[in-house]
N, C-alpha and C positions, 0 to 999 in steps of 0.2 A: 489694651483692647481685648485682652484673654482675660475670661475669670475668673477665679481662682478655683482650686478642686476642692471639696468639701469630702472628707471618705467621713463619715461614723461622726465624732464631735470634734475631728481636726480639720483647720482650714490651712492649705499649703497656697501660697501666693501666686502661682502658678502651676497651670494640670499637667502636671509631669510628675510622673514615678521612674525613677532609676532602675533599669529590672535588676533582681539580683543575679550576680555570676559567679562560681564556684570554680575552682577551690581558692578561695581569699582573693578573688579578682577583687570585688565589690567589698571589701570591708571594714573596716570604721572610718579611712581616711576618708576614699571616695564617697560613703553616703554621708558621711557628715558636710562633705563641702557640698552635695546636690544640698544638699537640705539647707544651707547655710544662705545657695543662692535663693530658697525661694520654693525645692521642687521637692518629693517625697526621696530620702535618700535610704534603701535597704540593705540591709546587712546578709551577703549569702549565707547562709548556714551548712551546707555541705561541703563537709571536710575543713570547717572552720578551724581545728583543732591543729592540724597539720600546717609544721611550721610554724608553729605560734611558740612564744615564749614558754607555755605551762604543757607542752607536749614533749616526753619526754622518751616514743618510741612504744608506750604500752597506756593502756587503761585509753584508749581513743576514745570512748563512745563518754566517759566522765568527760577529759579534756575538751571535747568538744561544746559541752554544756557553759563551762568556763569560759573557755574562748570567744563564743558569742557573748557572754556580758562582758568579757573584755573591750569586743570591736562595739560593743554599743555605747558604751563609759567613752573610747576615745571618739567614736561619732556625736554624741552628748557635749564632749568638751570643744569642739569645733562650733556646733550648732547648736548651744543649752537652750531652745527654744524652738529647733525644728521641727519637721514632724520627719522623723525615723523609724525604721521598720525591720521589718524581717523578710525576708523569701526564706519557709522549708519546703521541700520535699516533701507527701505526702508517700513516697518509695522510700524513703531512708528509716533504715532499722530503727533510728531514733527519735526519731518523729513526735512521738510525744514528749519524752523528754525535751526534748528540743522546744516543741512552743512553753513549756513550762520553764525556759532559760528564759524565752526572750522575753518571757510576762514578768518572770522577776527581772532582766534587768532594763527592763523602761520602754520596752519595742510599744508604740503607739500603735503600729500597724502590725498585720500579719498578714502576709500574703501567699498562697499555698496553690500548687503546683505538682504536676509529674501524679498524678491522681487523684483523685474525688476526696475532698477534705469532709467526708462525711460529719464525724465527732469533732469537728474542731468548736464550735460552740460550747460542746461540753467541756472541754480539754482548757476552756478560758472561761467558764461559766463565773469562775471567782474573783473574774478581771474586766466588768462589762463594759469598761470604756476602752479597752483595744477592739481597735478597728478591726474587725475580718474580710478577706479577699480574697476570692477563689479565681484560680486561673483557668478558664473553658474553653475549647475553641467551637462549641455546638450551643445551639441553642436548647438541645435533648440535656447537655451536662449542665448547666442553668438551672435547669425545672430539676434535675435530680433532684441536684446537691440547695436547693430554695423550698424544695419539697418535704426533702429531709428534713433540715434545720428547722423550718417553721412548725411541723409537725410534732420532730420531737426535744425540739430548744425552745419555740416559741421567740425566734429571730432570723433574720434574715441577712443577708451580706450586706455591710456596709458599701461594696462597691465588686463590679466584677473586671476581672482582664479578659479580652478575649483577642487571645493573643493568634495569629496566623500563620501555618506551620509552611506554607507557602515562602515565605521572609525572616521567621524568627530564625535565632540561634539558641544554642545550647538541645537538650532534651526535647522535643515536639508530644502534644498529645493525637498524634495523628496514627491512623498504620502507615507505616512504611510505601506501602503499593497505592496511596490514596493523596500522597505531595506531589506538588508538583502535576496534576493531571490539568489542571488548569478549570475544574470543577466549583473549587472551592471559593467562597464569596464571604470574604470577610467582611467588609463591609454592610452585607445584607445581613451578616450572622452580629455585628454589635448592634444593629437598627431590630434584629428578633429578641435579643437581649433583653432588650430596652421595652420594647412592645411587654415584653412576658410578663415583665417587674410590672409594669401601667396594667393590664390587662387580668394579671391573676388577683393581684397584692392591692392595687392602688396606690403604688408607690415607686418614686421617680430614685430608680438606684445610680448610682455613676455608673456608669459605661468607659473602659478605659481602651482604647486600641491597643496592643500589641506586635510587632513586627512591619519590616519596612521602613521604620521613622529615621528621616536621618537630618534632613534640613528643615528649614522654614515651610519651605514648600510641601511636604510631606505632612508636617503637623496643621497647616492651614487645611489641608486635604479631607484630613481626618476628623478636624471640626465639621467640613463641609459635609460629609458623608455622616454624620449624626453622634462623634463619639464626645463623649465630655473630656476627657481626659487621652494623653499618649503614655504608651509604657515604653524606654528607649535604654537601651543597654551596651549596642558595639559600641554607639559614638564615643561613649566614654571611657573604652578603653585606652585610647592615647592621647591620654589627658597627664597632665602632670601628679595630679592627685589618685589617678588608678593606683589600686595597691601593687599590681603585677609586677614584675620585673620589666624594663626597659627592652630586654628581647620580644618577649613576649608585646609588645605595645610596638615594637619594629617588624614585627610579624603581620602585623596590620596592614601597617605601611608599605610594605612590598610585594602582599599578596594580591593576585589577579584575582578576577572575577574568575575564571575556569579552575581557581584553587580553592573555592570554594564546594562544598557537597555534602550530602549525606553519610551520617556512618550507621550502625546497629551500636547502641549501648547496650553493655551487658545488663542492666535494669533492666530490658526488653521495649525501651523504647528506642525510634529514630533519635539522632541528631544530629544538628547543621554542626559543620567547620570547617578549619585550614585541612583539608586531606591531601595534601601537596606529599604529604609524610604518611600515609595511609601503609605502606608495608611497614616500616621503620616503625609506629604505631602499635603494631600487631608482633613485629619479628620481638618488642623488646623484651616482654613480660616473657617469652617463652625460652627466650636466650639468659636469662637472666634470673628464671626460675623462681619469678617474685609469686610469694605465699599469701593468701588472703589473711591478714592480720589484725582486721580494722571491721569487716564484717559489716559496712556500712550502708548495706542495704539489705532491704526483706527477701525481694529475689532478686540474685546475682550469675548470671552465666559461668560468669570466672570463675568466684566462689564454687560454685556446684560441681564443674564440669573442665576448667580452664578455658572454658570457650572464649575469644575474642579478647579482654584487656584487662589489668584493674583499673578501674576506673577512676578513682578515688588519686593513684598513685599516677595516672597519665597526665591526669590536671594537676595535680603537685607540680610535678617533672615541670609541666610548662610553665606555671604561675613562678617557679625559681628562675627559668629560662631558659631551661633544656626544650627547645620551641622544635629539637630534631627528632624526638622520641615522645615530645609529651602532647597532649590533645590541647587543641587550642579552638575552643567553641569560638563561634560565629556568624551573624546574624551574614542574609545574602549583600548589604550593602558595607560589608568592611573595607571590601577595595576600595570604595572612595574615601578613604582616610589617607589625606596626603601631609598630615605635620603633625605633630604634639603641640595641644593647647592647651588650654584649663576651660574646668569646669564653667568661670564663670563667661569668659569668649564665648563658652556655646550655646548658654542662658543669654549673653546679650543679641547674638547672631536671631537666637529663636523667636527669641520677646521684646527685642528693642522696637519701640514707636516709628511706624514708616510715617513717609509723607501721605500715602494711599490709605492708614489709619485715622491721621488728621482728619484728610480731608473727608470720609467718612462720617466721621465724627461733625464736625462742622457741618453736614448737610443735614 
């Protein structure tokens, strides 16, 4: 009864993009088996390198280039027929490098985030059949970043996210003083989306939701409310195929709704998580006198100043499952994660044929 999501020249069987999550939450196992059921499966690329077999404590910003063709090779070998992707950072020092990894090693998609992926048409001008995808939460950063690109690529986004800083996790493109005011209209901001693409271009873009997705109920919602697609990232942390450590994926599980909340990343944006550990977070890097080594973003607090964390080294800590010192992003609906499933239980929960489909159908 769902149809399937079309981004650029790939058709995924079902409109579901995996969001990507960092550091190696989401990487080759996880998006290979989204992809495997059916759904778009992304590869995080921040801090990919960390923790990977070809990281060796130096040369981070090579290893990291590596390591994403690595987690796309074993997302490939899961799914040789998927459609798999990327999530970069448009904050991270490597940024170009980085989408020039995942064109070489087979990213169908790219999906870009944490800032206006201005030049990214140019940065794949020699790759025309990967997909591009900008993550917005305004309909102003839509017309930018459609502005840009058509003007001076002479192309447009194969699909946008517009994800909601209200519900998502991880990084927010929101300010800080402006979540959470109860202002914000997601919903109206994917139906402006949608309107801009029809109304400037004459062209019917995907619209993909972002944040809040958690059940059936929620993606019916989100059809109802005009998106073509959902972009869904905690559910699948405590899944058997998440790369994280099992702490990490029990952290889920035993966090309340009032443990969840806001932080300040040192990048200078908000973002959602478990801050149950919010001193313990902050006291580490200063007791512990950890030096920015990795340099893994353009601008850095810590880096600069020692202000507030490394960031890079918090999502390590956690994704090993030091869940007590390390940052563990978080969309607002992870408290209701009550067991470890798989990937494909949550594809069937989502998309399995009701009676209420039938008979639909039949009328």
């Amino acid at each position: 009864m769902f149809k399937p999501l079309r981004v650029g020249k790939y058709e995924a069987r079902y409109p579901l993009v995996q969001g990507g999550m960092g550091v190696r939450i989401s990487a080759g196992r996880l998006a290979g088996h989204v992809a495997k059921c059916g759904g778009i499966g992304l590869v995080a690329s921040p801090g990919i390198g960390v923790n990977s077999d070809e990281y060796r404590g130096q040369n981070y910003l090579q290893t990291n280039h590596l390591a994403l063709k690595v987690e796309l090779a074993k997302a490939y070998q899961i799914a040789p027929d998927g459609v798999i992707g990327v999530n970069i950072m448009v904050a991270l020092a490597d940024f170009e490098e980085l989408v020039q990894a995942a064109v070489d090693g087979g990213a169908k998609v790219i999906v870009c985030g944490a800032g206006l992926p201005l030049t990214l048409p140019g940065l794949t001008a020699h790759a025309p059949d990967v997909a591009l995808v900008p993550i917005v939460s305004s309909v102003r950063a839509a017309q930018l970043i459609a502005k840009k690109w058509d003007k001076a690529y002479h192309r447009l986004p194969d699909a946008v996210v517009v994800e909601d800083p209200d519900t998502a996790g991880g990084h927010l493109g929101e300010k800080l003083e402006n979540i959470g005011t109860g202002e914000y209209d997601h919903y109206g901001t994917v139906r402006g989306v949608k309107e801009f693409f029809l109304s400037e271009f004459g062209v019917d873009v995907p619209v993909i939701a972002a944040g809040g997705v958690w059940d059936r109920a929620d993606l019916l919602h989100a059809f109802e409310e005009g998106a073509d697609g959902v972009q869904m990232a905690s559910r699948f942390v405590p899944t058997e195929e998440c790369d994280a450590d099992e702490a990490f994926k029990e952290a889920y599980l035993k966090c309340r709704k009032e443990d969840i909340g806001l932080i300040m990343s040192p990048a200078g944006l908000p973002g959602r998580a478990i801050v149950s550990n919010r001193q313990e977070l902050s006291r580490f890097d200063g007791s512990e006198k950890t030096v920015c080594s990795m340099g893994c973003l353009k601008k850095c607090s810590y880096k600069e100043s020692k202000e507030r964390f490394c960031i890079i080294k918090a999502l390590d800590r956690a994704q090993r499952g030091d869940v007590a010192t390390g940052l563990v992003f978080c969309g607002t609906n992870a408290w209701r994660a009550e067991r470890i499933e798989t990937v494909q239980e949550i594809f069937d929960e989502l998309f399995a044929v009701q009676e209420e489909d039938v008979e639909v159908e039949a009328a």
